[in-house]
Kinemage of the C-alpha trace (Angstrom):
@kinemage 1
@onewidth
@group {chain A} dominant
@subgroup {mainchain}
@vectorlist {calphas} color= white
{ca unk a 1} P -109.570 -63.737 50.117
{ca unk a 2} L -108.496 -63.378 46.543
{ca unk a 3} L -105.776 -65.470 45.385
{ca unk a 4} L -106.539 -65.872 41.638
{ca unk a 5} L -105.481 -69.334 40.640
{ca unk a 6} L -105.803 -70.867 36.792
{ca unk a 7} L -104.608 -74.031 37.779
{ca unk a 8} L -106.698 -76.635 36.057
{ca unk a 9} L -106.434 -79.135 38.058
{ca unk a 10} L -107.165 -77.160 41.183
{ca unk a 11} L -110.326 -75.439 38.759
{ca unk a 12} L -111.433 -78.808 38.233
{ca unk a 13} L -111.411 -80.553 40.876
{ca unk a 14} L -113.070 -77.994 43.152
{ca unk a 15} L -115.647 -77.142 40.650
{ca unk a 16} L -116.806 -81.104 40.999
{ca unk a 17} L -116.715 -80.735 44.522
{ca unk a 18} L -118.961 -78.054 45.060
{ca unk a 19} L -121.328 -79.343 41.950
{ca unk a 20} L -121.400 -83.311 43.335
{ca unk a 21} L -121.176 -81.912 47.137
{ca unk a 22} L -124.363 -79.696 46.728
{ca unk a 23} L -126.273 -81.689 44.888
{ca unk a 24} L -126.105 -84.485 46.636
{ca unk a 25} L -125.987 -82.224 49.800
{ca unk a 26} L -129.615 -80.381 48.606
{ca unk a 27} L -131.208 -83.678 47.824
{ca unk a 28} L -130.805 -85.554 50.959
{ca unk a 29} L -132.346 -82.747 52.328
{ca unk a 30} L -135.211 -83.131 49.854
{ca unk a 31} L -135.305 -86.958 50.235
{ca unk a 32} L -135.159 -86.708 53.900
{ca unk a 33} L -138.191 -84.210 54.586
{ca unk a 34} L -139.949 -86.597 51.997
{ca unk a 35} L -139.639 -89.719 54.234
{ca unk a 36} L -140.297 -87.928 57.161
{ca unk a 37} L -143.836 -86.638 55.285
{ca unk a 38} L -143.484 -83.517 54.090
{ca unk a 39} L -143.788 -83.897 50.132
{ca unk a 40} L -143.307 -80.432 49.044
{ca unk a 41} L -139.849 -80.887 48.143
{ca unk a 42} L -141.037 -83.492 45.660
{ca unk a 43} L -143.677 -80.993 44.456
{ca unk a 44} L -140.726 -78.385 43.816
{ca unk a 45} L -138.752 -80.964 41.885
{ca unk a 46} L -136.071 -81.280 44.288
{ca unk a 47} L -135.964 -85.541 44.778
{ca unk a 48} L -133.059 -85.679 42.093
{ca unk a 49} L -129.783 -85.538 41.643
{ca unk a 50} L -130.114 -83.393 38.246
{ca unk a 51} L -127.474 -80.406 39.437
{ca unk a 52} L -129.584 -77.920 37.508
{ca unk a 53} L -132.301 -78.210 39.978
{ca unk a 54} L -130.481 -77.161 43.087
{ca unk a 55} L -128.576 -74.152 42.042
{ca unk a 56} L -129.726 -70.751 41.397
{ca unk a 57} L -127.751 -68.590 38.569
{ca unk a 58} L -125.913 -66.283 41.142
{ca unk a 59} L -124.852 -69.012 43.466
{ca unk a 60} L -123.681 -70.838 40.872
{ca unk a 61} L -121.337 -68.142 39.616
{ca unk a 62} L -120.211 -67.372 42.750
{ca unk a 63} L -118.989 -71.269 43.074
{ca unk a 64} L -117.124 -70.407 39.630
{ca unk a 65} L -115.520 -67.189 41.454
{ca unk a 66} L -114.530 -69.726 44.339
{ca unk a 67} L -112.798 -72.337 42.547
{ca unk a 68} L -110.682 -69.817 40.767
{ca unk a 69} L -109.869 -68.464 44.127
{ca unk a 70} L -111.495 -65.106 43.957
{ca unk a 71} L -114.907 -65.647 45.813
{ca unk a 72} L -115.382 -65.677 49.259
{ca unk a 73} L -118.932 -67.240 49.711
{ca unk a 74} L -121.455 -69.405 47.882
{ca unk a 75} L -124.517 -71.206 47.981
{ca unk a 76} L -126.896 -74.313 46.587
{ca unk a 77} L -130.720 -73.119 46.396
{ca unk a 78} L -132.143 -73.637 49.683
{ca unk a 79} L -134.496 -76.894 50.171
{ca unk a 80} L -137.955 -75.186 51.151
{ca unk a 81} L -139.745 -77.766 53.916
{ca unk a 82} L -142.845 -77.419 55.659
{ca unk a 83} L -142.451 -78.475 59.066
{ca unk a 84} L -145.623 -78.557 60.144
{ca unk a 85} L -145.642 -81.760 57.848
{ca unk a 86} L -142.699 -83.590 58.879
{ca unk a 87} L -142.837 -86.111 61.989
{ca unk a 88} L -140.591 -85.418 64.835
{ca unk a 89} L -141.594 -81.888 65.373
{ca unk a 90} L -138.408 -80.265 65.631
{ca unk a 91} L -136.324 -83.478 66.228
{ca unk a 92} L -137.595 -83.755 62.350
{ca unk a 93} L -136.202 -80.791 61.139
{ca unk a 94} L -132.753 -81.746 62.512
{ca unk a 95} L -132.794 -84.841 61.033
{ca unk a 96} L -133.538 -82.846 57.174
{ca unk a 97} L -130.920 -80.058 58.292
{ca unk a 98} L -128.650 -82.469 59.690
{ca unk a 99} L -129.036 -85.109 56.291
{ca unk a 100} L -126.925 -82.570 53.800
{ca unk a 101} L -123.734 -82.082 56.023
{ca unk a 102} L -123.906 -85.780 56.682
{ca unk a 103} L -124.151 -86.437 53.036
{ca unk a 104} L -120.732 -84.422 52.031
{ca unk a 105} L -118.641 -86.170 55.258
{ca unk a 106} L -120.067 -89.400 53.387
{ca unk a 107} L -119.129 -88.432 50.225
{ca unk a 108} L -115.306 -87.111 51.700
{ca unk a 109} L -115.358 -90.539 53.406
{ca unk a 110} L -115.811 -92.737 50.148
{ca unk a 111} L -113.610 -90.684 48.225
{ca unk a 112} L -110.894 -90.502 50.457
{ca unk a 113} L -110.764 -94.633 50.627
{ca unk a 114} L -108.371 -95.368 47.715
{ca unk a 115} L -105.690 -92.826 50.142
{ca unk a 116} L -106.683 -94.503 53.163
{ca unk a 117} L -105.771 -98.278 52.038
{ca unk a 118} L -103.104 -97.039 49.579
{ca unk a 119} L -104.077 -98.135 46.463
{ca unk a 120} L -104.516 -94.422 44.743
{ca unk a 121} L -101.294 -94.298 43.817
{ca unk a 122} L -101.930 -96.689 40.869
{ca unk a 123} L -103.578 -93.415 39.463
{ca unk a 124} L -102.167 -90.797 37.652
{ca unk a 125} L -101.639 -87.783 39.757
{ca unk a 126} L -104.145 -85.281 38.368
{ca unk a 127} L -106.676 -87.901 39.167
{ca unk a 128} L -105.640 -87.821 42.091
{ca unk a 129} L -105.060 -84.459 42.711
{ca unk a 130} L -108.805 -84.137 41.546
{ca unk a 131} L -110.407 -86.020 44.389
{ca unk a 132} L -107.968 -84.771 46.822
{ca unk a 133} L -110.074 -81.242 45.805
{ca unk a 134} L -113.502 -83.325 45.578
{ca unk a 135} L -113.033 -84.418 49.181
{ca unk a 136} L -111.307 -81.447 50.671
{ca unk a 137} L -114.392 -79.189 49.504
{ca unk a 138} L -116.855 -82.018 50.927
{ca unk a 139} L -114.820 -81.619 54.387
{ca unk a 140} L -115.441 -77.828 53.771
{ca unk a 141} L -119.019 -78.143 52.828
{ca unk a 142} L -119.935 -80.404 56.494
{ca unk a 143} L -117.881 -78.147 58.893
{ca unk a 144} L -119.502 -75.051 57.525
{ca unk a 145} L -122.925 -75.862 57.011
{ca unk a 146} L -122.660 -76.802 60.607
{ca unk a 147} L -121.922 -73.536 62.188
{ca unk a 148} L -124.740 -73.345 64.549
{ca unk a 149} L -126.222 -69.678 63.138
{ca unk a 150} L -129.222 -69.378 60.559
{ca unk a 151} L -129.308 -70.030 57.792
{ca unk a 152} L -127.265 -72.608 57.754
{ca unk a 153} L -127.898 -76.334 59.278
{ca unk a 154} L -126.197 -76.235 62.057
{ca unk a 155} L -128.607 -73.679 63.753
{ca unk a 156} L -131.640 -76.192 62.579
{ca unk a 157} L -129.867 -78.949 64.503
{ca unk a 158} L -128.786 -77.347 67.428
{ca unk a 159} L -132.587 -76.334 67.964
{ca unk a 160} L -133.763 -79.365 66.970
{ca unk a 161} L -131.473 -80.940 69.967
{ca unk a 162} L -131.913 -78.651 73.011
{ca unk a 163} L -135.359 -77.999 75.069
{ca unk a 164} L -138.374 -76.238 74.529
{ca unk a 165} L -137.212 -73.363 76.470
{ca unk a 166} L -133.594 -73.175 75.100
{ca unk a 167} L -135.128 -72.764 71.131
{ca unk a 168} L -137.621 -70.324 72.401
{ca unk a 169} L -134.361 -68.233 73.660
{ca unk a 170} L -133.006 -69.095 70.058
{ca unk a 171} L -135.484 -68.040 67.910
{ca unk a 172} L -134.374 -64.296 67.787
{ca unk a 173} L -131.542 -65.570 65.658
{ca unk a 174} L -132.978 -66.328 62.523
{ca unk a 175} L -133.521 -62.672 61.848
{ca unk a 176} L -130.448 -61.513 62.992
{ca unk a 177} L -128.206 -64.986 62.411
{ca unk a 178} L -127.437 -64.140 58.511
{ca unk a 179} L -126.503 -60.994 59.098
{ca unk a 180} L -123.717 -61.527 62.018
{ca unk a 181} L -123.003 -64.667 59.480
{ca unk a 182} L -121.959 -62.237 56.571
{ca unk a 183} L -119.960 -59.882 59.454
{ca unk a 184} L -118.076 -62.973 60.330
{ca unk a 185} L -117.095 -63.772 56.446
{ca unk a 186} L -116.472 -60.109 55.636
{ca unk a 187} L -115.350 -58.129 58.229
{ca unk a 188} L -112.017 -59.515 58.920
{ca unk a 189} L -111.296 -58.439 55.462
{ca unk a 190} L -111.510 -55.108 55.536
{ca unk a 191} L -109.667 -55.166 58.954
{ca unk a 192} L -105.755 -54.075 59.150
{ca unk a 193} L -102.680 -56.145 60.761
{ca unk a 194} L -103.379 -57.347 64.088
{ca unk a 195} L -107.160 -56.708 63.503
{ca unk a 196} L -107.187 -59.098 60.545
{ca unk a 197} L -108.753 -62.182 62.805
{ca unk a 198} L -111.299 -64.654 61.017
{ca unk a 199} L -112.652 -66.552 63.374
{ca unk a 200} L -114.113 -69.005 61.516
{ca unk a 201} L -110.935 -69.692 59.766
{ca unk a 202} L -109.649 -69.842 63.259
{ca unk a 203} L -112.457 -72.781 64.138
{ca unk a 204} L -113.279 -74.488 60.956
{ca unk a 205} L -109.666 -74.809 60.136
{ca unk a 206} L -108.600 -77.083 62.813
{ca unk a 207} L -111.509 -79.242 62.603
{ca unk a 208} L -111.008 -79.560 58.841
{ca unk a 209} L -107.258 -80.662 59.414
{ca unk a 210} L -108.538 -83.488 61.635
{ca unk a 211} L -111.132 -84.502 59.404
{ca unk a 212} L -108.731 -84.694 56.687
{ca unk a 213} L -106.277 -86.762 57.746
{ca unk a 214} L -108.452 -88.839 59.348
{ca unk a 215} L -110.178 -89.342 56.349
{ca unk a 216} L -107.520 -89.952 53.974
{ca unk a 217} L -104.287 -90.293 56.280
{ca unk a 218} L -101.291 -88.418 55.071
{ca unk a 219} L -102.209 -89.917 51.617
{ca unk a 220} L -104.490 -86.974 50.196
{ca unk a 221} L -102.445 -85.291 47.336
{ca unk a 222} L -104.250 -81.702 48.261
């Protein structure tokens, strides 16, 4: 959890992935609940792609602690959405929850092109190394945010995809969802030896492998 790393190139490079990954992540969000009719995100200020509008001060700083590997979690400031307004009912809201993760794998995707068809190598290798962090973090941003518990997308989707009856049976987790979210994160921590298991290392790790070589091959520098 704390492996405290002055590297700038690493610094760099993962700072600009969290900064153009959330941004971009918090307004398709924004955009997306506005096309679907809900305009309070517009109301809020959050239809831009101004950074300063979609981070709060503490988040922010803990995205500092991250990329110089101290930090353990960290967050964008949450798009608010009515969704009484938005068309689609609930098949609306997973469309808005489901536009930010989408918008990072894009962003991984794009980035990770130049690797893919082998022409990155005409650039000099802190460049590269740079987006190799840019679309690692992306990869990181659209497995997490995916994790089917509140508050995070995943959970919006997932209800936004089953019956009636199933989100009804769901709905007790988002009051208790954050909280067995931060036990996941922490506990495993604190845990000795044996007991030391992080199961969402465990899960996301794997996926983020495949995702990153299929993205940019054996080609990515990071």
């Amino acid at each position: 959890m704390f492996n405290f790393d002055l590297d700038p190139v690493r610094i760099i490079g993962v700072m600009l992935g969290f900064i153009i990954g959330t941004t971009i992540h918090e307004f398709m969000h924004a955009y997306t609940a506005v096309m679907l009719g809900d305009n309070s995100p517009r109301r809020a200020g959050r239809v831009t792609l101004n950074p300063v509008a979609h981070f709060d001060p503490l988040g922010f700083f803990m995205f500092v602690l991250l990329a110089l590997g101290v930090g353990f979690f960290a967050w964008g400031r949450p798009v608010m959405v009515n969704p009484s307004a938005l068309r689609g009912g609930r098949k609306g809201m997973a469309l808005v929850a489901m536009a930010g993760p989408a918008s990072n794998l894009v962003i991984a995707t794009v980035l990770g092109l130049p690797f893919r068809v082998g022409v990155a190598n005409q650039l000099p290798s802190q460049v590269g190394d740079v987006i190799g962090y840019i679309v690692f973090v992306n990869i990181l941003l659209f497995a997490f945010n995916l994790i089917p518990l509140p508050p995070l997308d995943g959970f919006t989707v997932m209800t936004g995809l089953v019956s009636n009856y199933w989100a009804l049976l769901m709905e007790p987790l988002r009051r208790y969802g954050p909280a067995l979210l931060m036990l996941l994160i922490f506990v495993p921590y604190f845990l000795p030896g044996a007991l030391n298991f992080n199961i969402l290392t465990r899960v996301l790790g794997p996926v983020m492998a495949v995702l990153y070589a299929a993205i940019g091959g054996d080609r990515l520098p990071v």
